[in-house]
Every structure is written in structure tokens, then in C-alpha cells.
N, C-alpha and C positions, 0 to 999 in steps of 0.2 A: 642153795638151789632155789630158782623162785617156781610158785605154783601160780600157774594159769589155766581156766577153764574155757577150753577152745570149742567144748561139745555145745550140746544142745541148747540155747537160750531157756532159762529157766522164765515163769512169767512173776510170781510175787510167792515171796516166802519170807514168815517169820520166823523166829527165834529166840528164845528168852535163855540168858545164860550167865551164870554164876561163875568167878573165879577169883582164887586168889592172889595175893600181892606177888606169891612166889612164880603165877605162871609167866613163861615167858616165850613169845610168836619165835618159835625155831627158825620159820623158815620166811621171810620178807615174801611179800607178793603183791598181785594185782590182778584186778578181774575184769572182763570182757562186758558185766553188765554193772547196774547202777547198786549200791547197798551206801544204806544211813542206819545207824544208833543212836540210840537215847539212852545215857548211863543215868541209870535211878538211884544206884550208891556206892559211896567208893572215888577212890582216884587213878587215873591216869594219864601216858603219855601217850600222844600217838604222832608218828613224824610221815608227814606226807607230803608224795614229791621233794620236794628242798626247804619244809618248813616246819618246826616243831609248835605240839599245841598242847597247851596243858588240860586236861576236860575233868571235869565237874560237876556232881550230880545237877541235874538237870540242864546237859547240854546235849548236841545233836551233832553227828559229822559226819557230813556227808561225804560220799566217797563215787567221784565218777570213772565209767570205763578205763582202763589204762592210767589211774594213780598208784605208784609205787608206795608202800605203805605198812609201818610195822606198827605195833602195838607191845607198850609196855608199861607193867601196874607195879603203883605204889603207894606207901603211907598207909591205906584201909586192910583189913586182913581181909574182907570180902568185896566185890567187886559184882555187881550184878547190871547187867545192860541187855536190851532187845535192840535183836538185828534187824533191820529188811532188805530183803533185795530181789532184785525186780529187774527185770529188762527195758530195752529202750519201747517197745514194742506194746510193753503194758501204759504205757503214757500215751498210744497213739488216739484213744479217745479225747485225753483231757488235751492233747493237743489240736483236734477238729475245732473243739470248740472253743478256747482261750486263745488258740495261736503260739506254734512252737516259740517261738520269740519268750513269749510269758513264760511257758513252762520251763524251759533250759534257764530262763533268769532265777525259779525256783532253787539252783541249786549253785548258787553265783557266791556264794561263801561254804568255805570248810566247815568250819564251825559255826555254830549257830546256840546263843544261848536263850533258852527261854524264858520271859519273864514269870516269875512266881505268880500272876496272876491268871494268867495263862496254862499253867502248868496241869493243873485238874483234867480242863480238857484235850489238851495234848495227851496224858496218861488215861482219858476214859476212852478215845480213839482209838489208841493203841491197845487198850483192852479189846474189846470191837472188834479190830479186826484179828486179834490171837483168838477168839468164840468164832468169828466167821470160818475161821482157818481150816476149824477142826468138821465141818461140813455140817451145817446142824440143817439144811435142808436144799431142796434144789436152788433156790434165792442166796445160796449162801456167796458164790460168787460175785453178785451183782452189788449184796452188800454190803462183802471185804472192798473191793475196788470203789465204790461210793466212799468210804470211809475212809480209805486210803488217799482218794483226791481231794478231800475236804483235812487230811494231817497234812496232806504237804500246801497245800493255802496254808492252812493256816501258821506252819512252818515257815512260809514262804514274808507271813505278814510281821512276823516276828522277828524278820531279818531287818525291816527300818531304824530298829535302834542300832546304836553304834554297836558292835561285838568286835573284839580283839581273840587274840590266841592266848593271852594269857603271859602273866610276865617272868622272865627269862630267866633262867638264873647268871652267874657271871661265867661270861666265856661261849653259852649258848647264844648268844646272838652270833659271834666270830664264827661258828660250824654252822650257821645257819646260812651265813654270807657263801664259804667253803661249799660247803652244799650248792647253793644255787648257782655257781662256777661251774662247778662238774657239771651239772642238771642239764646248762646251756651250752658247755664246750665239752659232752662226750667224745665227738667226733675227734678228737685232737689230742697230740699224747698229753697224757698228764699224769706226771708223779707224785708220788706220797711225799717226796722230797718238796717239791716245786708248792703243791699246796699249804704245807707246812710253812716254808717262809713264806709265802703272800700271808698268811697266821699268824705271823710273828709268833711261831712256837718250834721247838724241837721235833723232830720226824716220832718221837717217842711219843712225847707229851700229845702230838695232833691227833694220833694214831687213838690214843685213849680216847680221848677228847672227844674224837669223831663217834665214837664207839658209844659211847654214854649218852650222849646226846640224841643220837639218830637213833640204836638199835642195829645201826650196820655195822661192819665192819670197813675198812675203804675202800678197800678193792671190791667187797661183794656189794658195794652200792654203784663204783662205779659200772660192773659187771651188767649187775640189774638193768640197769639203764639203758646199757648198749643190748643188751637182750632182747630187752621192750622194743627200742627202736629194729630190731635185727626183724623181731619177729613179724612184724608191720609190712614191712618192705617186702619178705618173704611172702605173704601174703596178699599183698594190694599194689603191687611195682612185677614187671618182667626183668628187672634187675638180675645180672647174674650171681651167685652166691660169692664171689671174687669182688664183686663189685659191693655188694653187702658188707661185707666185711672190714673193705676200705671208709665207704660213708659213715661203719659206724666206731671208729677207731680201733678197730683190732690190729689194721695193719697186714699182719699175718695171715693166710687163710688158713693154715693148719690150725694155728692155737685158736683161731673164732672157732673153728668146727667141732676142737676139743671142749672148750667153752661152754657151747650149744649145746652140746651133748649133755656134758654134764648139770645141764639147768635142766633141760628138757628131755631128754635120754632118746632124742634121737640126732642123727642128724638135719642140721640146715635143709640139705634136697627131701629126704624124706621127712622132714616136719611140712615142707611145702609141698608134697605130694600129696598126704595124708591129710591136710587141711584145703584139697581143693584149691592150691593158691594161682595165682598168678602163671 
């Protein structure tokens, strides 16, 4: 099932949260507004869109609107990282005056590692704005958002060194390739069979493979994807729900509708009625 938040545009919210190696993201998703973390201890995995990244206390990843995206922890028994997430809308100040241009180039890498020299105030910023949060006076907004545009400069500045995802283990590059086939050829049948040989692996062994790597399963990542794009079209296209279905490889319009349902628990037309669409 994937979760998406179709309601209200939230404006900036933080979070600080603890977990261990054993938790594990049930359910893959993606969201409508922008959210970044900063892991402060611990390790994980996190695969986004069609690309896996290994993260490291003190790194950042950013996550924009409409990234498919699971999370999965290991090695550390604790796991402790602060979320933000924030709408497009909360950037429309720092974009008056820097120029959208600048500010969408802020967020131009997934991952972002910061250097340890850096790191103090990266972490006193984000303390900052977890004291603004909690309302300590009518200034408090002006000061969380002040401190919020001077994390992501500075986040922003900290992307000039080179940063990688991190290195691979054997095989995780090949489900990475896999991955970003499906990512670009949802629209188009594709099987567990047919990916598996472009793999040079068994439909069994790929199947695992995919699994470990990603966090999906195959079919529930190809699923996702066509959902994403399903839900889009339903929304920002007069496209008929027949026609939706075709663009986005279901083929069938019974099994899309079943599909849909099942991701979103309602139907195609009433997901489009009920979100005002198109």
C-alpha cells in the first residue's frame, strides 16, 4: 500500500526520532511536500526513486515531492535522526529574494554529507529551530524560518564537495541498473522474468535481490510507480480513467481500478472527485 498526503499543505515541521536496527518502513511512500534528515547516530539504508544510498551519521537526504522512497536500518542497535518537512510554499520568501533558480538548485543532490567542520553548526541550527517550534513567543515563527533558510544555505554550501551514495555492495549496483529500467519503462509491460534475464540472474535469485536492496518487493515497486504516475494524471490531465491506465502500463482498466483501490482505498474517479481533480 503506498501512503500519500493529498490534504492540507503542512508549512514547516520538525521531528526528532529514535529507532532501532529492527524497525522496518511497512509500507513504501511518497509525499506531496518537501522533507530532509540529518542522521546523528546509527546506520542506514534508504532507496530513492531507482537509487540506493548508504547514510551515515552526519549526513542529510533530501527527499522532494513525488520521490518514491523506503527506509531501512542496520548494524547500530539505535538509530536517532531529525526530520523536516516543509512545503513548497514555505520557501516562497527565500525564493523572492535569492531567485527560485538558487533555491530548487538547494536541493539538487539526495544526499548530502557534511563536513565535520561544519557539523557544530549544522546541529546548533537545528537545535534552533526544535526551541522555535515549541512556540516560546510571538517571534517564534520568524525565528524558526530565519534559521531554517540560513540550514539550507548552508546545507546548500556544503554540497560543493564531491558526495557519492556510498559504496555498493556486490550485486547492488545490477538492482540499481533494474530499478532505473522500470523507473523509466513503467508505461510498458514488464516482467519479473524479462528483468531477471537483462540481470543475468534466476527469476528467484532477482526477486530476492530486488527485495534486499530496494526494500520493495517487484511488483510492489513497480505498482508504486504506476500509482504515482496514475495519481498525477488523475489530478492535472482531463484524461479519461481508461486512458490513465493505458499510459500508465496496467493495460487492463479493471485490474488498474483494483490496484488503485487497493493503494488508495478508493477508486480512480472517486480519488479524482475528491481531490478536486481535473
Amino acid at each position: 500500500m503506498v501512503i500519500i498526503d493529498w490534504g492540507k499543505a503542512m508549512k514547516c515541521n520538525i521531528s526528532r526520532t529514535k529507532r532501532s536496527y529492527e524497525f522496518y518502513m511497512a509500507e513504501s511512500h511518497w509525499h506531496t511536500h518537501y522533507e530532509f534528515y540529518y542522521l546523528y547516530s546509527g546506520h542506514c539504508k534508504i532507496f530513492i526513486n531507482h537509487t540506493l544510498y548508504y547514510v551515515e551519521p552526519g549526513d542529510i537526504i533530501f527527499l522532494k515531492p513525488g520521490e518514491i522512497h523506503r527506509t531501512t536500518y542496520h548494524s547500530s542497535p539505535v538509530n536517532e535522526r531529525v526530520t523536516i518537512s516543509f512545503d513548497g510554499e514555505y520557501l516562497d520568501s527565500m525564493k523572492e529574494l535569492c531567485g527560485e533558480e538558487n533555491v530548487e538548485y538547494i536541493f539538487r543532490n539526495s544526499k548530502v554529507t557534511v563536513p565535520s567542520g561544519n557539523r557544530s553548526r549544522v546541529e546548533e541550527l537545528i537545535s534552533r529551530i526544535e526551541y522555535e517550534e515549541t512556540g516560546q513567543d510571538g517571534f517564534s515563527p520568524l525565528m524558526k524560518r530565519g534559521c531554517f533558510y540560513e540550514l539550507l544555505v548552508s546545507l546548500s554550501r556544503c554540497q560543493e564537495a564531491e558526495t557519492d551514495h556510498g559504496r555498493l555492495e556486490l550485486g547492488e549496483e545490477t538492482i540499481e541498473e533494474a530499478a532505473k529500467y522500470i523507473y523509466d519503462h513503467y508505461q510498458n509491460p514488464i516482467t519479473l522474468e524479462e528483468m531477471a534475464e537483462l540481470s543475468h540472474m534466476s527469476p528467484a535469485y532477482f526477486s530476492r535481490k530486488f527485495k534486499a536492496v530496494t526494500g520493495f518487493g517487484y511488483k510492489e515497486y513497480l505498482t508504486n510507480i504506476r500509482i504515482r504516475e496514475a495519481s498525477r494524471l488523475l489530478l492535472n490531465s482531463d484524461c479519461s480513467v481508461t486512458e490513465i491506465a493505458d499510459r500508465c502500463g496496467f493495460g487492463d482498466g479493471n485490474y488498474f481500478g483494483d490496484a488503485f483501490r487497493k493503494a488508495k482505498g478508493v477508486s480512480p474517479r472517486a480519488f479524482r472527485k475528491m481531490q478536486g481533480g481535473v
